[in-house]
VOGU-3710 file (C-alpha; in Angstrom, 3 decimals, decimal comma):
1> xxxxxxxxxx> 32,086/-0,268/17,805  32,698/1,258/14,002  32,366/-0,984/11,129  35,565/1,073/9,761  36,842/-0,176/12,964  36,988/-3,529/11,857  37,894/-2,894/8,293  41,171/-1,219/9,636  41,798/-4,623/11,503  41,565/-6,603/8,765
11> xxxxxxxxxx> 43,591/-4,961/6,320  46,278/-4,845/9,401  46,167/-8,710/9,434  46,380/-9,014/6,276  49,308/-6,253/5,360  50,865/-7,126/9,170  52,013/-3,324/9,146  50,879/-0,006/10,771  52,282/2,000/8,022  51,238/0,283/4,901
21> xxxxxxxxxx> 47,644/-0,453/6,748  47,369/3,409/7,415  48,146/4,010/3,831  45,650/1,727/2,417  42,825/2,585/4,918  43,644/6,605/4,163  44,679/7,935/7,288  47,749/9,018/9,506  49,375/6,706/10,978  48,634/7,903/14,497
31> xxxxxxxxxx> 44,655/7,713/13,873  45,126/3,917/12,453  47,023/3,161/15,931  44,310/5,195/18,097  41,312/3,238/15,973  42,609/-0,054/16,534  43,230/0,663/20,265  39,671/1,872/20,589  38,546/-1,668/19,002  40,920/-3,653/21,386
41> xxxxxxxxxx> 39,189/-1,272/24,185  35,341/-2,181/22,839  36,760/-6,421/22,209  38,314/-5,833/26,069  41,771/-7,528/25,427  44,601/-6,887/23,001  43,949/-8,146/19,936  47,964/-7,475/18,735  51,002/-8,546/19,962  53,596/-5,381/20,594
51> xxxxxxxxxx> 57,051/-4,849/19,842  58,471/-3,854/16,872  58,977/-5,992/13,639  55,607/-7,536/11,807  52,199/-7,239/12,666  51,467/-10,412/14,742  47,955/-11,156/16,058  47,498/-12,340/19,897  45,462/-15,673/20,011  42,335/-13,679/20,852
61> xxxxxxxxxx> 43,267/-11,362/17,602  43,705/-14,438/15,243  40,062/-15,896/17,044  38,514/-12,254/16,460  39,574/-12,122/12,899  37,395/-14,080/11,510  34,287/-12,988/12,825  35,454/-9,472/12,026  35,328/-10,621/8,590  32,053/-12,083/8,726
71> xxxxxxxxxx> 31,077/-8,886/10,726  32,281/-6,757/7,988  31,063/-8,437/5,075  27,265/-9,170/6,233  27,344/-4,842/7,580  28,328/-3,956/4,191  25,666/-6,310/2,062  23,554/-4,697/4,871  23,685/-1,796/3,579  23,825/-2,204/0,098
81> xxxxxxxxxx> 20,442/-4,059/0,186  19,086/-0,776/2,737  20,369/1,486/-0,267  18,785/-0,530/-3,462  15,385/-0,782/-1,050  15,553/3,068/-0,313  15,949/3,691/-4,256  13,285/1,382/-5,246  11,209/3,674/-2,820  11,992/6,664/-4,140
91> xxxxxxxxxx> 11,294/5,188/-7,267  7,656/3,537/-5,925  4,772/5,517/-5,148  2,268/2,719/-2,774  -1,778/3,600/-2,520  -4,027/1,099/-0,553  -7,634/0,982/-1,747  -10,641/-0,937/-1,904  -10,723/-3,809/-4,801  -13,633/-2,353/-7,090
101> xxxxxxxxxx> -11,657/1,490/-6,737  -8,707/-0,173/-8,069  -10,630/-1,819/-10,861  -12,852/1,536/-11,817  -11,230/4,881/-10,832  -7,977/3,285/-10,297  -7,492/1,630/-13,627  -8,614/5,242/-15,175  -6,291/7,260/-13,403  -3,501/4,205/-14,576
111> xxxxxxxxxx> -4,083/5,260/-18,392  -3,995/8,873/-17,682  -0,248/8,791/-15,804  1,590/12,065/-16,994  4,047/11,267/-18,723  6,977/12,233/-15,833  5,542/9,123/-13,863  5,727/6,744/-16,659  9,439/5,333/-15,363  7,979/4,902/-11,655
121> xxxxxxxxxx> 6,432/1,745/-10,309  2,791/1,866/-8,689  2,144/-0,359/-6,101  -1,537/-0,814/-5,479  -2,411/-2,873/-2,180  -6,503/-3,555/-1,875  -7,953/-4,435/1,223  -11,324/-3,610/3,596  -12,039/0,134/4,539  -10,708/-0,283/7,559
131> xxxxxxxxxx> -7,167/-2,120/6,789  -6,585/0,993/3,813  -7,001/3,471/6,753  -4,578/1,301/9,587  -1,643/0,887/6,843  -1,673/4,719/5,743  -1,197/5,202/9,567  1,042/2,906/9,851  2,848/4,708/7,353  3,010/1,682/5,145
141> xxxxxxxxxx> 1,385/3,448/2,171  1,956/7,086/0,342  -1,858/7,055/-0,238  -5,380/5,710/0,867  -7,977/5,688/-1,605  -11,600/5,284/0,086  -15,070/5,664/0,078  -16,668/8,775/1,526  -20,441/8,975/2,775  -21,953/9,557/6,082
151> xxxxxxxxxx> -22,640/5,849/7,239  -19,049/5,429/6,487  -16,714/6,665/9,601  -12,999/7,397/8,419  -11,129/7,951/11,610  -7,986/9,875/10,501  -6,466/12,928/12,653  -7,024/16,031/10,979  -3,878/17,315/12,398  -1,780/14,406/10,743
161> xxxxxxxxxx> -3,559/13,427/7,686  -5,421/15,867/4,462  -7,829/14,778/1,812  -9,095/15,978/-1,431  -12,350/14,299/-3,066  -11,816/13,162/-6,226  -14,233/11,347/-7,565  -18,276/11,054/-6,919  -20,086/7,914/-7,671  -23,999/5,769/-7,068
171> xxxxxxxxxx> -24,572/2,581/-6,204  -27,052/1,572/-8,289  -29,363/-1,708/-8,359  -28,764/-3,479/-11,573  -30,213/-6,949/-12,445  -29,445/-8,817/-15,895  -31,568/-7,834/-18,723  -34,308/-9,393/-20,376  -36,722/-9,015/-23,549  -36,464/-5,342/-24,551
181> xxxxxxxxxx> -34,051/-4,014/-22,143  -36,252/-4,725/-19,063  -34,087/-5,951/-15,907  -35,080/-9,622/-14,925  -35,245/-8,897/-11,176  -37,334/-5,741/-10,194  -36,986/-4,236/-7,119  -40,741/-2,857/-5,481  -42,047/-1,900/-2,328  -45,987/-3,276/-3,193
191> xxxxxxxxxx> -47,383/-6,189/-2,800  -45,835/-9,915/-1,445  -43,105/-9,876/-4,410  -39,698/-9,943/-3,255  -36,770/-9,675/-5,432  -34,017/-12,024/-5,611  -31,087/-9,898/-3,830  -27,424/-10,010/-3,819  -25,837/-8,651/-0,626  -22,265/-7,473/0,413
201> xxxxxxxxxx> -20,646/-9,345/3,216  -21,200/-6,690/6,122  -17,595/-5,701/6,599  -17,371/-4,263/2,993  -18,115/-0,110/2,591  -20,246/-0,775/-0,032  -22,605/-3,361/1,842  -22,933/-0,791/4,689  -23,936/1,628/2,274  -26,571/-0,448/0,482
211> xxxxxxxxxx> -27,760/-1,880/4,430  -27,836/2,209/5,792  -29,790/3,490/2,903  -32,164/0,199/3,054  -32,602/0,518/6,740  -33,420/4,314/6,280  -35,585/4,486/3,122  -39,446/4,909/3,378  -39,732/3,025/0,303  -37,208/0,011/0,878
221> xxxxxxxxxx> -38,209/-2,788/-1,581  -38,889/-6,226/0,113  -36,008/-8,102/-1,118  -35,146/-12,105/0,094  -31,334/-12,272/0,902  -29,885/-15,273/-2,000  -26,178/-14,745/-2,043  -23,972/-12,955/0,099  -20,370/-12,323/-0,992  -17,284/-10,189/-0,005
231> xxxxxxxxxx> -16,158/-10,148/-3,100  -18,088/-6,850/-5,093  -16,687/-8,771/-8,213  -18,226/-11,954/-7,741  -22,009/-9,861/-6,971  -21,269/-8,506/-10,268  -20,936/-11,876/-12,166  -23,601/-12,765/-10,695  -26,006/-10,445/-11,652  -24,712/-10,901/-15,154
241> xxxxxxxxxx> -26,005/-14,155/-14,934  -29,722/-13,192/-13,633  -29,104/-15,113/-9,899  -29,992/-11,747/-8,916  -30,453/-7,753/-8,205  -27,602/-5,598/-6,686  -26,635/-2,344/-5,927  -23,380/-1,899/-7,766  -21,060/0,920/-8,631  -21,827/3,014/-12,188
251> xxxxxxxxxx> -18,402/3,455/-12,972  -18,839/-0,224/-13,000  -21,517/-1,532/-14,948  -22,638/1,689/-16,847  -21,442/0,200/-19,998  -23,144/-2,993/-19,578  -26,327/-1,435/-19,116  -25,440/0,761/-22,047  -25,073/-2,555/-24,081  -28,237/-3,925/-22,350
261> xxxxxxxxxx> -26,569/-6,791/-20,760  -27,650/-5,514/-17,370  -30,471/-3,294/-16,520  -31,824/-0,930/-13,846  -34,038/-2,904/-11,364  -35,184/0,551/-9,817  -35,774/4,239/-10,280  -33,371/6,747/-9,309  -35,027/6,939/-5,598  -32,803/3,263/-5,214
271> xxxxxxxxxx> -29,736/4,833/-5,578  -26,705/5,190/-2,887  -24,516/8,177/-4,299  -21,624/8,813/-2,532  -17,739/10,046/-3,098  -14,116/8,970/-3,304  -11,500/10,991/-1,084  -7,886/10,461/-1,353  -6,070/11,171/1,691  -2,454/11,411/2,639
281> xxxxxxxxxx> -0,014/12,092/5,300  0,310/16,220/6,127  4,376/15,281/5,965  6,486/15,478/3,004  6,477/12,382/0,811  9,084/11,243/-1,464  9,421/13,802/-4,556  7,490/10,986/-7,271  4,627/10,696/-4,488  4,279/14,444/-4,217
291> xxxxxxxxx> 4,311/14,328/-8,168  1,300/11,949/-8,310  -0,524/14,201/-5,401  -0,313/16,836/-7,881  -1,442/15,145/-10,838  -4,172/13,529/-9,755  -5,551/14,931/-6,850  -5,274/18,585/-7,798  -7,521/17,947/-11,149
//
């Protein structure tokens, strides 16, 4: 069954005439005739009376009319809606991401939109490593913005799926700062000190990070476990306020430590460096999402 199909049977009930229904609907008026036969054929009775004279519906015509109006009306809003959705796509370029990417290297990138891109709409979705990987193949996102390092397994077909790095970071263990710049938590390895630390919830890609190079590092400091959060901005409050050391991004807190509101609490051996890959599908995206490939992951 066409939805023209029932179109042409309305405007026949309404005009009650072949000929003028033909006219109106654009077509000979042997094609209107064989179009409503092949709807009578699909309903399985006849849905008008024959003879000659006015258009009269049969009871099961005057029963189907209705619905073919309801039919017709919620097909065509259908569609409407499926057109406005597919030009707000085309108009919509989507990248899932981690929440502290999309407030460092995300907000960056957000300032520095060429000019061409300024009348499109970025949607940014943030969510664990793992969910950013399962909607870009799901194909619910243009882009995946992620972390890249070796304790960090991003398992994306090759054959389906390309990267490009675009951005290289450290974790770095920062504490609030005290008299003269010096951080108020320390991190060492000698002696019974421990430092107050402020952990990642294990499910984050940072926390595995910090918990790899920790578990691998000859010279791990003893720390004693006070908060643990899954939120990387909450760790970074928190540390603002002196509850605590922890290993956070530079991008993040470099100009805090630059203002000496936070500090180092270790030398350079403490750091986590690592990178940020952008990866996509291999197919052809819209023509705005190939336009932001290009700008930003070609620099």
């Amino acid at each position: 069954m066409q939805l023209k199909w029932l179109e042409d049977f309305i405007v026949l009930a309404q005009e009650r005439s072949f000929t003028r229904a033909a006219e109106l609907r654009h077509v000979t008026h042997p094609a209107f005739g064989r179009r409503i036969r092949a709807l009578e054929e699909w309903a399985g009775t006849p849905l008008v009376e024959k003879g000659g004279g006015p258009v009269t519906l049969t009871p099961a015509g005057k029963r189907f009319l209705e619905t073919a109006g309801q039919m017709a009306h919620s097909l065509a809003q259908s569609h409407e809606e499926l057109q406005s959705m597919a030009g707000r796509t085309a108009r919509t370029v989507t990248i899932v991401t981690g929440r502290t990417l999309a407030r460092t290297l995300l907000a960056d990138w957000l300032v520095r939109l060429p000019r061409a891109l300024h009348a499109s709409e970025l949607c940014i979705r943030t969510g664990s490593l793992a969910e950013t990987v399962a909607q870009l193949e799901r194909g619910e996102a243009d882009f995946s913005l992620v972390y890249h390092h070796t304790a960090l397994a991003v398992r994306l077909d090759a054959r389906q799926f390309s990267h490009v790095t675009v951005a290289s970071d450290r974790l770095v263990p920062v504490s609030r700062a005290a008299t003269e710049g010096q951080p108020q938590h320390r991190l060492g390895s000698e002696g019974p000190a421990t430092t107050a630390y402020l952990a990642y919830a294990p499910q984050l890609a940072l926390g595995r990070l910090v918990e790899d190079h920790l578990a691998n590092h000859p010279h791990a400091p003893r720390l004693q476990r006070v908060v643990e959060c899954d939120s990387p901005d909450a760790l970074y409050e928190y540390a603002l306020r002196g509850v605590g050391a922890a290993w956070l991004p530079w991008s993040l807190v470099h100009a805090d430590c630059k203002a000496q509101r936070l500090a180092p609490a270790g030398d350079a051996r403490m750091e986590v460096r690592f990178d940020v890959r952008l990866y996509r599908p291999k197919r052809r995206l819209t023509p705005l999402a190939e336009a932001f490939w290009q700008a930003f992951a070609q620099r």
